[in-house]
N, C-alpha and C positions, 0 to 999 in steps of 0.2 A: 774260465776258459778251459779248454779242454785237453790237458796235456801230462803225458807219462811221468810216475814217478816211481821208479823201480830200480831192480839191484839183479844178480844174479848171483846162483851156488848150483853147487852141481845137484842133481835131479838122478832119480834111477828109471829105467823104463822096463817093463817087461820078460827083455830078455838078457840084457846088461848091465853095466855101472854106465851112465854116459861121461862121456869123457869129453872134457874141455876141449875147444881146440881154438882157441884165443890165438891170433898172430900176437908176434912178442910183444909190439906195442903198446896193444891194447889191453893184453895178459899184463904187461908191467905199469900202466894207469889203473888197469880195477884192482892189484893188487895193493899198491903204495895207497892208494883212495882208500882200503880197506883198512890197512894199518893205522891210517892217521886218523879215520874215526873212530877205531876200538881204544887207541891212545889217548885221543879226546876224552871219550866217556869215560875211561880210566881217571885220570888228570882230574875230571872236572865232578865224579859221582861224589866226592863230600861237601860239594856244594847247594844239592837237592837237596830241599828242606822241603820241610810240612807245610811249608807257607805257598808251595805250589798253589796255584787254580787250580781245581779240581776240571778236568777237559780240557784246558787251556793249555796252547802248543805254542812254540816261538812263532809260528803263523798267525795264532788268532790272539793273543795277548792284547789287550782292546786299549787300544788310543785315541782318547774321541777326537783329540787336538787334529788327527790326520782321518777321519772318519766323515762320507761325505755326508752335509746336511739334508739333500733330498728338497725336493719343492711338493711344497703342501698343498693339495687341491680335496678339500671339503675331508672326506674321514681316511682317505688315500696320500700317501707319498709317491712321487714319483721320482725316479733314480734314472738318470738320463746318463749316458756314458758311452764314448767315443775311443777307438783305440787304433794306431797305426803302427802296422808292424813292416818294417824291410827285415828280410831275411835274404842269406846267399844258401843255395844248395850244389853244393857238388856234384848229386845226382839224384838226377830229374827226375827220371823214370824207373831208378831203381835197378838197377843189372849191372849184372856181373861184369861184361865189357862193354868198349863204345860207350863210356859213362858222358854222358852233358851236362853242365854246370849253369847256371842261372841267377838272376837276384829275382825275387818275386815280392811282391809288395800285397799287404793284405789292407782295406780299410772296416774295424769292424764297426758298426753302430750298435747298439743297445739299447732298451728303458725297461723299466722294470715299474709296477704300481704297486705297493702292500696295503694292506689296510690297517688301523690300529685300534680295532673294536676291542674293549672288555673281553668280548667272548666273538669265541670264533672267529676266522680268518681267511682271508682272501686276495692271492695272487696273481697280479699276469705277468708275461714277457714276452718280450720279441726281440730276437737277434737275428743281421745278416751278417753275413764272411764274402764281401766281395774280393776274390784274388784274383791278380793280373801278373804273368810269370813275362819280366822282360823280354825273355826270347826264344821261347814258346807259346803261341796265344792258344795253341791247341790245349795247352793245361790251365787255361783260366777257366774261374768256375766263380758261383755263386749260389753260398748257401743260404737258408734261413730256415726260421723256427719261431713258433710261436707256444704260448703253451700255458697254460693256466691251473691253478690248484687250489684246493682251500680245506678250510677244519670245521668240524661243527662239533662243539665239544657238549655232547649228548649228557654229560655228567661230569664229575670231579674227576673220576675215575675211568671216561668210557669217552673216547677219542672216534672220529670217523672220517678220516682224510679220501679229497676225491680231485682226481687230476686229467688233464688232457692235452695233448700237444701234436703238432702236424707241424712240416715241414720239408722243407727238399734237401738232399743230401748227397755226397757223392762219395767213391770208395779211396782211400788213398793209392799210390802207386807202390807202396810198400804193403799194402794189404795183402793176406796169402790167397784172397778169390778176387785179388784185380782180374779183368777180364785180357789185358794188355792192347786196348783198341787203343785208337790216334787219339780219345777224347777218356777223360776220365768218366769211367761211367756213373750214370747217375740214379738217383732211385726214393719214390716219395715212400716218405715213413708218417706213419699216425699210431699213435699209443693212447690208451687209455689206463686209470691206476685207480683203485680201489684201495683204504687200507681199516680195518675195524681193529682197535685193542682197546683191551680191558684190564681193569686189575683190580684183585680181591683178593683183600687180605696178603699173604706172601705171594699168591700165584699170577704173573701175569700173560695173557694172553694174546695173540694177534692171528688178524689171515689176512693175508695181501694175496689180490686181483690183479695182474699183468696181462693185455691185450694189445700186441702189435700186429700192423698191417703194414708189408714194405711190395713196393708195385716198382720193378726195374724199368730202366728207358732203354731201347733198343742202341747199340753204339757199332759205329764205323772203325771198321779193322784190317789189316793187312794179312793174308794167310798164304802162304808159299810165294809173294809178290803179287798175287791177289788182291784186288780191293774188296771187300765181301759188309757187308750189316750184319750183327750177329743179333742174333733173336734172343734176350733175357728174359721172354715171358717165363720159362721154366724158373724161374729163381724167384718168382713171386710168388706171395705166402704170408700168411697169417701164424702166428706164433703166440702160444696161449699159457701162462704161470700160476698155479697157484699155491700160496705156500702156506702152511700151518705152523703158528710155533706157541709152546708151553714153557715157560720157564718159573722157576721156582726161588724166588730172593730170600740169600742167606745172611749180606749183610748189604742195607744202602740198597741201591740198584745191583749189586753185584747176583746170578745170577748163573746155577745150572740151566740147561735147555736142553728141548728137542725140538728137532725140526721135520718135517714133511711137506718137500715139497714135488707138484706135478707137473710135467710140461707135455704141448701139444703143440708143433708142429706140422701144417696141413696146407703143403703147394697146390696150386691152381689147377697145374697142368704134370704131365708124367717130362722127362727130361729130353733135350730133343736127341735125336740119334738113337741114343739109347733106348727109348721108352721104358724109363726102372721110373719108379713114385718113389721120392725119399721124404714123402709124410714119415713121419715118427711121433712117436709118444715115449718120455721119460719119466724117471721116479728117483729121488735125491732123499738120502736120509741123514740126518745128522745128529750126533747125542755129543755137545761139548759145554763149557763154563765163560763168563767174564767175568773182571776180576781191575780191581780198581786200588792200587796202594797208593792211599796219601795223595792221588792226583799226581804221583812220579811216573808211574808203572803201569798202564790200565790196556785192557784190550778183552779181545776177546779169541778162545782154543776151540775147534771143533773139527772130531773123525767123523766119517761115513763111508758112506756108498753111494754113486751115483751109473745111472744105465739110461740109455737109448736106444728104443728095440724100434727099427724101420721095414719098410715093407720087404719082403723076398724079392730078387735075391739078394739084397744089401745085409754088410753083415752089422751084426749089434752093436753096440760098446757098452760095455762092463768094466768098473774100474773103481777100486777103493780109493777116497781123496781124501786130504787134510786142507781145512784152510785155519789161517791164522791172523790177526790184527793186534801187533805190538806197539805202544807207544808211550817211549820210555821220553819223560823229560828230565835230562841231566842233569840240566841248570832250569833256571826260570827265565833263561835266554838261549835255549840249547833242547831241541827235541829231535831225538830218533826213532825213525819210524821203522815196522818191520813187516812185509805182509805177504800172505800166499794165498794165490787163490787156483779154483779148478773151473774150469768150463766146458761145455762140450758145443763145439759149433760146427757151421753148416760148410761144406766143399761143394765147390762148382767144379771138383775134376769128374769125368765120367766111372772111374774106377776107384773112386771112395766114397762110404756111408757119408761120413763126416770126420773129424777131428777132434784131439783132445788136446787142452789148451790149460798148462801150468805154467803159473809165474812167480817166481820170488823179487821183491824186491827191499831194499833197503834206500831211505831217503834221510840227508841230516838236512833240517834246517838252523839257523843261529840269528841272531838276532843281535847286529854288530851294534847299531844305534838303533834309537828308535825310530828313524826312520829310512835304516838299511839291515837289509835281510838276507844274507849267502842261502845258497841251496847247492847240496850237491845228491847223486842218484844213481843208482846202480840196479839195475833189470837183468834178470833171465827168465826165457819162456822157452819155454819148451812146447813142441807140436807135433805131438804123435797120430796119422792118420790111419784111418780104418778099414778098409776095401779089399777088391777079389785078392788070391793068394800069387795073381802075377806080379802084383803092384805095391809098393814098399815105399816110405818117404816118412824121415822125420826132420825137422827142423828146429836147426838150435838160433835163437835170438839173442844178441846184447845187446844193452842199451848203456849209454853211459853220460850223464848228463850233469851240467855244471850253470850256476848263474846269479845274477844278483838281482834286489829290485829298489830303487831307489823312489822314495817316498818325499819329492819336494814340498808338498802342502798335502793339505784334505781336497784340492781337485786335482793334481799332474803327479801323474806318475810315470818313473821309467824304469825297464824291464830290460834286460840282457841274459842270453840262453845260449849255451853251445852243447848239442847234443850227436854224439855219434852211437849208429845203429849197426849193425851188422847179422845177416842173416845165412847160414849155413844149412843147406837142403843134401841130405843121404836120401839121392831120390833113383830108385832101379824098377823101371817100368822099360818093355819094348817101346811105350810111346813117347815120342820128343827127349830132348837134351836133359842129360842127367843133371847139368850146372846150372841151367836154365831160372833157377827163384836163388842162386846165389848173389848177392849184392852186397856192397859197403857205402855209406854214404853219413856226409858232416852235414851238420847244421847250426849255421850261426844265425842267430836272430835279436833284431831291436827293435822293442816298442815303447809305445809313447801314449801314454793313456790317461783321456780326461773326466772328470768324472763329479758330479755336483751334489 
């Protein structure tokens, strides 16, 4: 499933330090949550031994006792799986006032097929998310996806993965390009994936092929008490990846690299009102290392540069980034995770290119029994947007999230998540309310999930 696992620390932008502005609350749960996992890995670092799995986290530590069997049909398994979730949200649609509360019930279905040839390999799946919000039907939705992929292993040494998936999807009400219509809007996505590596000797190689196509559905809106359709033809577009990387193994898989990767975004149509084309094309460089101790400590470091130059008169973005993937396992029932990453994504406001989009986060998971597993998570994002010099808007995100999951057999499982979001927008434009993307909003959620 699809769901945040993040932390926050404080970020620099441009032209300041940013500065926290956590209500006390919430400032004194990320803090005490922080203390008591540096305490933890304190307490618990002479426990890590050599005798770790090597990749193996308190999440994936394999139990077959609770591992589902799958139904066998000729050289394919089939993984059939069902999940029902009630969740309460305090706020529905996200905003700063006038907040409305709800229970929303999700049911999701699954299956998945693998194959188990010798050689080479091949996947499908299919999921839908039907949700029903008890008391908003305007926020019910239904997604799905289908999506297939497989390996043809050309050699010992030389791998050639190829994938596909389409599905229907819609944007959340906490997303920064909600459109804010009566209905959540919605939008078909199709991707395609390409991936060729090779290895010789110490050097190994890859280039991965990313091709997405996302077509938005027109959505009904209210504008000054207006009832109005608003046109998202201008937000569809094709989006095109390709990345090159070289790395050089110095011990095991561990592993200097470079990266080079392209991007090509290319909309339909020019934007409405405005007529500006925010096609772009970007270029991502990166020269860093992974690094694997003992199967304790492993991840992977890397600096660059990343840029997206769009058409006039939109302005560029230029911006040196760091990402990083830590994961440190304390115990051999105890892993923390640590990760930053950078993005540059698309804005549906008329007065910006687009957006840059850094996140830290930190996740423990533990592994109480073996078939109970704590999580607790902590996110910060940061979103600094790009546009003419009237218009100024950064946003700071928390996340802070806690849960369990209890593993009664190898088919029922149950799941419990309480997660609180909070979004703070520094937005000074002449146009619309400056508080306007500010919101606070809980999340408690239970699911139920069967699985063969």
């Amino acid at each position: 499933m699809l769901y945040a696992r993040h932390m926050f620390t404080p970020l620099q932008n441009s032209d300041r330090h940013l500065s926290v502005r956590l209500p006390v609350l919430l400032k004194t749960i990320a803090t005490g949550a922080i203390t008591l996992i540096s305490l933890y890995a304190i307490l618990n670092t002479a426990y890590a031994t050599e005798d770790t799995a090597r990749g193996s986290t308190a999440t994936t530590i394999p139990h077959p006792e609770l591992a589902p069997m799958g139904i066998r049909r000729g050289s394919f398994t089939l993984f059939p799986n069902l999940i029902y979730s009630l969740n309460f949200v305090d706020n529905v649609f996200a905003t700063e006032s006038n907040t409305e509360s709800s229970y929303v019930s999700e049911i999701i279905p699954s299956i998945s097929a693998n194959s188990d040839w010798n050689n080479h390999a091949l996947n499908f799946r299919a999921t839908v998310i039907d949700s029903t919000n008890n008391k908003f039907s305007s926020e019910d939705y239904t997604d799905w996806n289908l999506e297939a992929d497989g390996i043809i292993d050309i050699s010992r040494d030389t791998l050639l993965s190829l994938g596909a998936a389409t599905g229907l999807q819609h944007i959340a009400r906490s997303a920064p390009d909600d459109a804010r219509g009566v209905e959540p809007t919605e939008f078909d996505r199709t991707s395609f994936f390409t991936r060729y590596s090779h290895r010789s000797g110490r050097l190994v190689s890859a280039i991965n092929l990313n091709l997405v196509r996302k077509e938005y559905q027109d959505v009904d809106a209210i504008r000054l008490g207006i009832p109005v359709t608003l046109d998202t033809s201008d937000r569809d577009r094709t989006e095109s990846r390709l990345r090159l990387r070289t790395g050089f193994r110095y011990v095991g898989d561990e592993q200097v690299f470079f990266s080079l990767e392209g991007f090509d975004r290319n909309y339909d149509t020019t934007r409405n009102f405005s007529g500006l084309d925010q096609s772009s094309t970007g270029l991502e460089a990166l020269v860093g290392a992974s690094f694997d101790y003992h199967g304790i400590v492993l991840g992977e470091f890397a600096v660059g540069y990343r840029t997206q130059d769009y058409q006039q008169p939109l302005e560029d973005i230029h911006r040196p980034i760091i990402e990083t993937s830590i994961r440190w396992n304390v115990t051999d029932l105890s892993t923390i995770s640590f990760i930053v990453d950078h993005q540059v994504q698309e804005s549906i406001d008329l007065v910006f290119s687009g957006y840059t989009s850094t996140s830290a986060s930190v996740t423990l998971d533990h592994e109480l029994r073996r078939n109970l597993l704590l999580d607790l998570s902590l996110q910060f994002t940061r979103n600094e947007y790009i546009g003419i010099d009237l218009a100024d808007r950064n946003d700071d995100i928390y996340n802070i999230g806690a849960g369990f999951t209890y593993k009664m057999n190898r088919n029922l499982f149950f799941n419990s998540q309480f997660v609180h979001e909070e979004r703070k927008s520094d937005f000074n434009t002449v146009l619309g309310d400056p508080e306007r993307f500010d919101f606070n909003r809980n999340l408690i959620s239970f699911q139920l999930q069967a699985q063969f």
